[in-house]
ZABA-671051 format. One line per 2 residues: number of its first residue (from 1); for each residue x negated, y, z of N, C-alpha, C, O. Coordinates in Angstrom, 1 decimal. Example, Ala and Ser with C-alpha at 12.3 -4.5 7.8 and 13.67 -1.06 7.14 Angstrom:
BEGIN
1) -13.2 -5.7 7.8 -12.3 -4.5 7.8 -13.2 -3.3 7.8 -14.2 -3.3 8.5; -12.8 -2.2 7.1 -13.7 -1.1 7.1 -12.9 0.0 7.9 -13.4 1.1 8.0
% end
This chain:
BEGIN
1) -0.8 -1.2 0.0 0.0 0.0 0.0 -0.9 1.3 0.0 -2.0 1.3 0.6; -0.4 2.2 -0.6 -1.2 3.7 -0.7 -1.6 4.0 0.5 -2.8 4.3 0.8
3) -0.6 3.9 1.2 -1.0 4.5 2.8 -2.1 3.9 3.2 -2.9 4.8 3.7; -2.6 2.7 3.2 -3.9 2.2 3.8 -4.5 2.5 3.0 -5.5 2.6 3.8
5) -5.1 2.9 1.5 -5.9 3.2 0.7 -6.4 4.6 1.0 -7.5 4.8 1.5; -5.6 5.8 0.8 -5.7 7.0 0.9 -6.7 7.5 2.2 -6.0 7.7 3.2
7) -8.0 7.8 2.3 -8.5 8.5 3.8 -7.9 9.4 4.4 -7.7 9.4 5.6; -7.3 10.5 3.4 -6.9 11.9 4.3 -5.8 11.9 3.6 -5.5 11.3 2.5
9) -5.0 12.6 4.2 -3.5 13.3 3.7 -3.6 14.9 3.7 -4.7 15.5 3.9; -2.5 15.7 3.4 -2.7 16.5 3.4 -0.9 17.1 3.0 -0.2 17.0 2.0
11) -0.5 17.8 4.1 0.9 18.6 3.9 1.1 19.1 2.6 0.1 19.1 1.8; 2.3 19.8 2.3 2.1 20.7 1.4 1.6 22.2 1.8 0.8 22.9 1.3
13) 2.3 22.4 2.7 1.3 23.5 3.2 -0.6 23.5 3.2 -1.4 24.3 2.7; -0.7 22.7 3.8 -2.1 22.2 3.6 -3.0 22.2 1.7 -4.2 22.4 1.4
15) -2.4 22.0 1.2 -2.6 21.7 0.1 -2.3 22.5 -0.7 -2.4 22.2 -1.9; -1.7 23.9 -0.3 -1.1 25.5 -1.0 -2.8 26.3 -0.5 -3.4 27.1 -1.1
17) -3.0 25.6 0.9 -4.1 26.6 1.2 -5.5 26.4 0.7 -6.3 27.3 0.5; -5.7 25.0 0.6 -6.7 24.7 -0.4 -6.3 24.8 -2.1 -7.1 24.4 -2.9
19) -5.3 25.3 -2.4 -5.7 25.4 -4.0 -5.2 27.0 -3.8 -4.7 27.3 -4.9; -5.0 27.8 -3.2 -4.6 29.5 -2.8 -3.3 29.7 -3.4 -3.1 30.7 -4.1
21) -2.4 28.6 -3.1 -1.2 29.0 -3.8 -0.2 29.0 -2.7 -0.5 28.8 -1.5; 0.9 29.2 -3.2 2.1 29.0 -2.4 2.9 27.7 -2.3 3.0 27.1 -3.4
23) 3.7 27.0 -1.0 3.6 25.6 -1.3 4.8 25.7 -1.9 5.2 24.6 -1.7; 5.8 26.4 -2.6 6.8 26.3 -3.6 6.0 26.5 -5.4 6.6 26.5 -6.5
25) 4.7 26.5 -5.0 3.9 26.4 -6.4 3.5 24.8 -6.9 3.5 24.1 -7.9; 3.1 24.7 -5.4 2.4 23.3 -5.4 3.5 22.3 -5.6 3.4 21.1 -6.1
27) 5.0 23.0 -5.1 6.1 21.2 -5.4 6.6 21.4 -6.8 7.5 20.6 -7.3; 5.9 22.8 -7.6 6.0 23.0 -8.9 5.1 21.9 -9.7 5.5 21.2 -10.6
29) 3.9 22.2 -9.1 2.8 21.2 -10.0 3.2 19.5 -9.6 3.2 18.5 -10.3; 3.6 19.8 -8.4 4.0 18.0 -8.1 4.9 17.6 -9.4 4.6 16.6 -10.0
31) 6.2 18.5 -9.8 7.1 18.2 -10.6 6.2 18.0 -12.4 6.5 17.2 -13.3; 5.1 18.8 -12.3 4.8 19.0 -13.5 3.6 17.6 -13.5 2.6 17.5 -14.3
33) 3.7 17.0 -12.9 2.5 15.9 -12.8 1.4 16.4 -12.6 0.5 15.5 -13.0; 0.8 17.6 -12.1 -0.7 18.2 -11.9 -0.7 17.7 -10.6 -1.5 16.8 -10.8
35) -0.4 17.5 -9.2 -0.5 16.9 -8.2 0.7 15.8 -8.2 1.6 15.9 -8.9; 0.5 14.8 -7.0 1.7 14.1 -7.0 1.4 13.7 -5.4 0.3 13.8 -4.9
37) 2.3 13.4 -4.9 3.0 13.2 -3.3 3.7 12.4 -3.5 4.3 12.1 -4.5; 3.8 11.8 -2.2 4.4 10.4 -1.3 5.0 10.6 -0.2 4.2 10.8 0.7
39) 6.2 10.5 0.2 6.8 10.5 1.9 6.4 9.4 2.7 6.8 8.3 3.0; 5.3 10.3 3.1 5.0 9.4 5.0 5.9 9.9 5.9 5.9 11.1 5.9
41) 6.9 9.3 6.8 7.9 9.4 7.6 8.4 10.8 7.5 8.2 11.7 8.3; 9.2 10.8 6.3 9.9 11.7 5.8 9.5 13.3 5.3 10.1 14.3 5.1
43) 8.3 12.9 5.3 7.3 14.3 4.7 6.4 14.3 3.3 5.4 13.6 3.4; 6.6 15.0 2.3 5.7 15.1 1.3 4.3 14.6 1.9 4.1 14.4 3.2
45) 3.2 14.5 1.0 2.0 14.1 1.9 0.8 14.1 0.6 1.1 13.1 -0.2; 0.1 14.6 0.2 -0.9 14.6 -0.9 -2.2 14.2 -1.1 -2.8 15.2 -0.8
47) -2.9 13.3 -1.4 -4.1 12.6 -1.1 -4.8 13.7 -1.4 -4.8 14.3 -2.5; -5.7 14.0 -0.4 -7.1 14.8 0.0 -7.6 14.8 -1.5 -7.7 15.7 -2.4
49) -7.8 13.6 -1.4 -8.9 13.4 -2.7 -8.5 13.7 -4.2 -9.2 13.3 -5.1; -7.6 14.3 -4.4 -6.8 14.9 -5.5 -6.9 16.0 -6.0 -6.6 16.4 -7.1
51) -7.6 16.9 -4.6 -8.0 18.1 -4.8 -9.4 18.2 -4.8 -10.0 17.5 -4.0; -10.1 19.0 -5.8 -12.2 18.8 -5.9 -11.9 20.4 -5.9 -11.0 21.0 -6.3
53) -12.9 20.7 -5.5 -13.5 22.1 -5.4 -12.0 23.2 -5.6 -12.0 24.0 -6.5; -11.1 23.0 -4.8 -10.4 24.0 -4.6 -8.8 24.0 -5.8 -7.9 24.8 -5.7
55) -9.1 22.8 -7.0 -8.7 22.5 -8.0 -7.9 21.4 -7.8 -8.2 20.6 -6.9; -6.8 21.2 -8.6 -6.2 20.0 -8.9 -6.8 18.8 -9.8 -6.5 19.0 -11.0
57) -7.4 17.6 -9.7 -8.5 17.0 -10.2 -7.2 17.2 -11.7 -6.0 17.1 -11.7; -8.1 17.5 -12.9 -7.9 17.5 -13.8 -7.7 16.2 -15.1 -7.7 16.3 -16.3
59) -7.5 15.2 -14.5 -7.6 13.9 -15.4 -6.2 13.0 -14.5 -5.8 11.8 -14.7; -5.4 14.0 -13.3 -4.5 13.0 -12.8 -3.0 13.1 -13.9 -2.2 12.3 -14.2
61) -3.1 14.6 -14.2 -2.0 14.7 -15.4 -1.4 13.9 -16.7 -0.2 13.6 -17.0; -2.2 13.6 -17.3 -2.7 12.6 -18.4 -2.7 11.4 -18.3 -2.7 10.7 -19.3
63) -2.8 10.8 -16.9 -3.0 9.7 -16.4 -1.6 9.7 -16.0 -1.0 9.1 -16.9; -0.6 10.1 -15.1 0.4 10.0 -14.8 1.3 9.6 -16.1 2.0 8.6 -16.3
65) 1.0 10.9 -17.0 1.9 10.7 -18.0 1.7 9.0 -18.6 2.7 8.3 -18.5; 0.7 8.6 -19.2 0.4 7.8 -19.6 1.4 6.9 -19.0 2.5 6.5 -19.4
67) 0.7 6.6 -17.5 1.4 5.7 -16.9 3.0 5.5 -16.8 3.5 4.4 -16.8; 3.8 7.0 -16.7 5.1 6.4 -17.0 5.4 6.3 -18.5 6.5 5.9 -18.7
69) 4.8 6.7 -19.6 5.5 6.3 -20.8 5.1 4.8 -21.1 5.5 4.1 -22.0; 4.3 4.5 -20.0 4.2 3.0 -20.3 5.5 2.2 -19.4 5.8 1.0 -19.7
71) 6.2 2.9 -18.6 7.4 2.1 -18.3 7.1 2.4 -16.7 8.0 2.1 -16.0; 6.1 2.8 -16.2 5.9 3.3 -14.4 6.8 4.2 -13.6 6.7 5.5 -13.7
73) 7.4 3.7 -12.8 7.9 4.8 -11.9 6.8 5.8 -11.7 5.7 5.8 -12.2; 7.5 6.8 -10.6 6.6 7.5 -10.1 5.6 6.9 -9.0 4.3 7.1 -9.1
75) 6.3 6.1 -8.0 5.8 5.1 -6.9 4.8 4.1 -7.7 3.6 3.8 -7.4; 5.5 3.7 -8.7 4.3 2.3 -9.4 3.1 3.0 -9.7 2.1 2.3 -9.3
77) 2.9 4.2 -10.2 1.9 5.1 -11.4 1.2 4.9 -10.3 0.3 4.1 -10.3; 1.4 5.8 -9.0 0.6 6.1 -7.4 0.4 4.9 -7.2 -0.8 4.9 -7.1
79) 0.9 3.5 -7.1 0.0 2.3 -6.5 -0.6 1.8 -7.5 -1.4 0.9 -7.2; -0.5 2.2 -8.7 -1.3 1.4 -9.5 -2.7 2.5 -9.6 -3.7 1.9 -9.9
81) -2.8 3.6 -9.4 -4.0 4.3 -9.3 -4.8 4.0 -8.3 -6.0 4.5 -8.3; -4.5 3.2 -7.2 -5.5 3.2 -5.7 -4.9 2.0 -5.3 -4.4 1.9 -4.2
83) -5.0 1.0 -6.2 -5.0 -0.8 -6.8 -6.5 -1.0 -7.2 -7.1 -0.1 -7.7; -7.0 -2.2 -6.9 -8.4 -2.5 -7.4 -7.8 -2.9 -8.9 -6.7 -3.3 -9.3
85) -8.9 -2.6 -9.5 -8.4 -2.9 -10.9 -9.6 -3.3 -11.8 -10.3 -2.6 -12.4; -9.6 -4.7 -11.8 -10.0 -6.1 -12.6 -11.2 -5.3 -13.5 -12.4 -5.2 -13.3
87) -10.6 -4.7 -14.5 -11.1 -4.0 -15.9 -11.7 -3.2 -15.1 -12.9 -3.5 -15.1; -11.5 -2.1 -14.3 -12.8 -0.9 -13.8 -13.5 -1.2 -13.2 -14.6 -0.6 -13.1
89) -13.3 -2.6 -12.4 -14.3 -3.1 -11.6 -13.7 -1.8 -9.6 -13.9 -1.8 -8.4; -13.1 -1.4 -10.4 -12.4 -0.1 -8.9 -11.5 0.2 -8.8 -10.7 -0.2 -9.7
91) -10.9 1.2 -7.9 -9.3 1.5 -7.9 -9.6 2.5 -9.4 -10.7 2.8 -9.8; -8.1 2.6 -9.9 -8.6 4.0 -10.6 -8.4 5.4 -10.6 -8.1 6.1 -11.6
93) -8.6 5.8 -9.2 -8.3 7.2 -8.7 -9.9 7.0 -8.2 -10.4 8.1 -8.0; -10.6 6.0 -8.1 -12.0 6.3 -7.9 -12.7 6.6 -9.0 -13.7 7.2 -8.9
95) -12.2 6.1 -10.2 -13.0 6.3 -11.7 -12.7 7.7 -12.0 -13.5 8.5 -12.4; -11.2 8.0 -11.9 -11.1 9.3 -12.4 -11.9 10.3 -11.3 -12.5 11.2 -11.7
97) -11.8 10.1 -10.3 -13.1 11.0 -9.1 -14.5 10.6 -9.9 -15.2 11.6 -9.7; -15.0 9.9 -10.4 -16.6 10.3 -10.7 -16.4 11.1 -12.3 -17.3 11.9 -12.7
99) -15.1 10.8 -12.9 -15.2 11.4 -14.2 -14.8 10.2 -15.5 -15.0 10.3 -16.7; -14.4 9.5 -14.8 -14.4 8.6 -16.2 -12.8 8.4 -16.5 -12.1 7.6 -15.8
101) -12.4 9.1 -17.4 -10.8 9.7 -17.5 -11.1 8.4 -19.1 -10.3 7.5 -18.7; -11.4 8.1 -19.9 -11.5 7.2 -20.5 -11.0 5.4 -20.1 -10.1 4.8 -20.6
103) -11.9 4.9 -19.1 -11.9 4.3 -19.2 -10.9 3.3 -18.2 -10.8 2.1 -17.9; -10.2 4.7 -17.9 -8.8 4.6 -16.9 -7.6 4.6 -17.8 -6.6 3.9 -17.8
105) -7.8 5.3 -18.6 -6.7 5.3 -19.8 -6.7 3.9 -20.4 -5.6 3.5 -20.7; -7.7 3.3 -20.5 -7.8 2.3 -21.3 -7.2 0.8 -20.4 -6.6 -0.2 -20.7
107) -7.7 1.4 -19.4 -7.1 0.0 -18.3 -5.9 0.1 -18.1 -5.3 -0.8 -17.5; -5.3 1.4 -18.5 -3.7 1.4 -18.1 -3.3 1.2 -19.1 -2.1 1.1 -19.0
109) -3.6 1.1 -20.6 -3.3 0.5 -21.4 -2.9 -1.1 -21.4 -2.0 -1.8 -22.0; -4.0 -1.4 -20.4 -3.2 -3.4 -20.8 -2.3 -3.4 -19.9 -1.7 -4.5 -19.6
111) -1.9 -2.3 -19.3 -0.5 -2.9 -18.5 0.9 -2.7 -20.1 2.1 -3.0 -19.9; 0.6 -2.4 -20.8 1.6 -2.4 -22.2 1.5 -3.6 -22.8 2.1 -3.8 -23.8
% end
Protein backbone atom coordinates (compact mmCIF):
# COMPACT_ATOMS: atom_id res chain seq x y z
CA UNK A 1 0.00 0.00 0.00
CA UNK A 2 1.22 3.73 -0.73
CA UNK A 3 0.98 4.49 2.82
CA UNK A 4 3.91 2.22 3.84
CA UNK A 5 5.93 3.15 0.70
CA UNK A 6 5.69 6.95 0.91
CA UNK A 7 8.50 8.46 3.81
CA UNK A 8 6.88 11.89 4.26
CA UNK A 9 3.49 13.26 3.73
CA UNK A 10 2.69 16.55 3.37
CA UNK A 11 -0.93 18.56 3.87
CA UNK A 12 -2.06 20.75 1.43
CA UNK A 13 -1.34 23.53 3.24
CA UNK A 14 2.12 22.20 3.55
CA UNK A 15 2.61 21.75 0.08
CA UNK A 16 1.06 25.51 -1.02
CA UNK A 17 4.11 26.64 1.23
CA UNK A 18 6.72 24.73 -0.38
CA UNK A 19 5.70 25.35 -4.04
CA UNK A 20 4.61 29.48 -2.76
CA UNK A 21 1.15 28.98 -3.81
CA UNK A 22 -2.14 29.02 -2.42
CA UNK A 23 -3.64 25.61 -1.30
CA UNK A 24 -6.84 26.33 -3.60
CA UNK A 25 -3.92 26.42 -6.39
CA UNK A 26 -2.36 23.28 -5.42
CA UNK A 27 -6.12 21.17 -5.37
CA UNK A 28 -6.00 22.97 -8.87
CA UNK A 29 -2.77 21.19 -9.96
CA UNK A 30 -3.97 17.95 -8.15
CA UNK A 31 -7.11 18.16 -10.61
CA UNK A 32 -4.82 18.96 -13.52
CA UNK A 33 -2.49 15.94 -12.79
CA UNK A 34 0.65 18.23 -11.89
CA UNK A 35 0.53 16.88 -8.16
CA UNK A 36 -1.71 14.10 -7.05
CA UNK A 37 -3.02 13.21 -3.30
CA UNK A 38 -4.45 10.40 -1.26
CA UNK A 39 -6.81 10.48 1.86
CA UNK A 40 -5.01 9.42 5.01
CA UNK A 41 -7.91 9.37 7.63
CA UNK A 42 -9.88 11.69 5.84
CA UNK A 43 -7.27 14.31 4.74
CA UNK A 44 -5.69 15.05 1.31
CA UNK A 45 -1.96 14.12 1.94
CA UNK A 46 0.92 14.60 -0.85
CA UNK A 47 4.05 12.64 -1.06
CA UNK A 48 7.13 14.79 0.04
CA UNK A 49 8.87 13.39 -2.72
CA UNK A 50 6.82 14.90 -5.49
CA UNK A 51 7.99 18.11 -4.83
CA UNK A 52 12.17 18.75 -5.95
CA UNK A 53 13.53 22.10 -5.39
CA UNK A 54 10.39 23.97 -4.56
CA UNK A 55 8.68 22.52 -7.97
CA UNK A 56 6.25 20.02 -8.86
CA UNK A 57 8.46 16.99 -10.24
CA UNK A 58 7.94 17.49 -13.81
CA UNK A 59 7.56 13.87 -15.42
CA UNK A 60 4.47 12.96 -12.76
CA UNK A 61 2.01 14.67 -15.36
CA UNK A 62 2.65 12.55 -18.39
CA UNK A 63 2.97 9.67 -16.38
CA UNK A 64 -0.35 10.02 -14.80
CA UNK A 65 -1.92 10.66 -18.03
CA UNK A 66 -0.36 7.79 -19.61
CA UNK A 67 -1.42 5.75 -16.95
CA UNK A 68 -5.10 6.44 -16.99
CA UNK A 69 -5.53 6.32 -20.81
CA UNK A 70 -4.16 2.98 -20.28
CA UNK A 71 -7.37 2.15 -18.32
CA UNK A 72 -5.94 3.25 -14.39
CA UNK A 73 -7.89 4.80 -11.88
CA UNK A 74 -6.63 7.54 -10.14
CA UNK A 75 -5.77 5.11 -6.93
CA UNK A 76 -4.29 2.30 -9.41
CA UNK A 77 -1.91 5.12 -11.37
CA UNK A 78 -0.59 6.08 -7.39
CA UNK A 79 -0.04 2.29 -6.54
CA UNK A 80 1.34 1.44 -9.47
CA UNK A 81 4.01 4.32 -9.31
CA UNK A 82 5.50 3.19 -5.68
CA UNK A 83 5.01 -0.76 -6.80
CA UNK A 84 8.45 -2.52 -7.40
CA UNK A 85 8.36 -2.90 -10.86
CA UNK A 86 9.99 -6.13 -12.57
CA UNK A 87 11.09 -3.97 -15.86
CA UNK A 88 12.77 -0.92 -13.82
CA UNK A 89 14.31 -3.06 -11.60
CA UNK A 90 12.45 -0.07 -8.89
CA UNK A 91 9.29 1.47 -7.86
CA UNK A 92 8.57 4.01 -10.58
CA UNK A 93 8.27 7.19 -8.71
CA UNK A 94 12.02 6.26 -7.91
CA UNK A 95 13.03 6.28 -11.65
CA UNK A 96 11.07 9.33 -12.40
CA UNK A 97 13.05 11.02 -9.06
CA UNK A 98 16.64 10.26 -10.66
CA UNK A 99 15.17 11.43 -14.19
CA UNK A 100 14.38 8.57 -16.19
CA UNK A 101 10.84 9.70 -17.46
CA UNK A 102 11.52 7.18 -20.47
CA UNK A 103 11.88 4.26 -19.16
CA UNK A 104 8.75 4.64 -16.91
CA UNK A 105 6.68 5.33 -19.77
CA UNK A 106 7.76 2.30 -21.32
CA UNK A 107 7.11 0.04 -18.30
CA UNK A 108 3.69 1.38 -18.09
CA UNK A 109 3.26 0.46 -21.43
CA UNK A 110 3.24 -3.40 -20.82
CA UNK A 111 0.49 -2.93 -18.54
CA UNK A 112 -1.59 -2.41 -22.19
Amino acid sequence: MITDRVESWLTLDQAAELLGLSASKVRRLIEELVLFAVKIEGKLAIPADIIVDGQPLSSIRGTLIQLHDLGLSDSEAIEWLYQDNDILGEMPIAALLKGHKAPVRRAAQALG
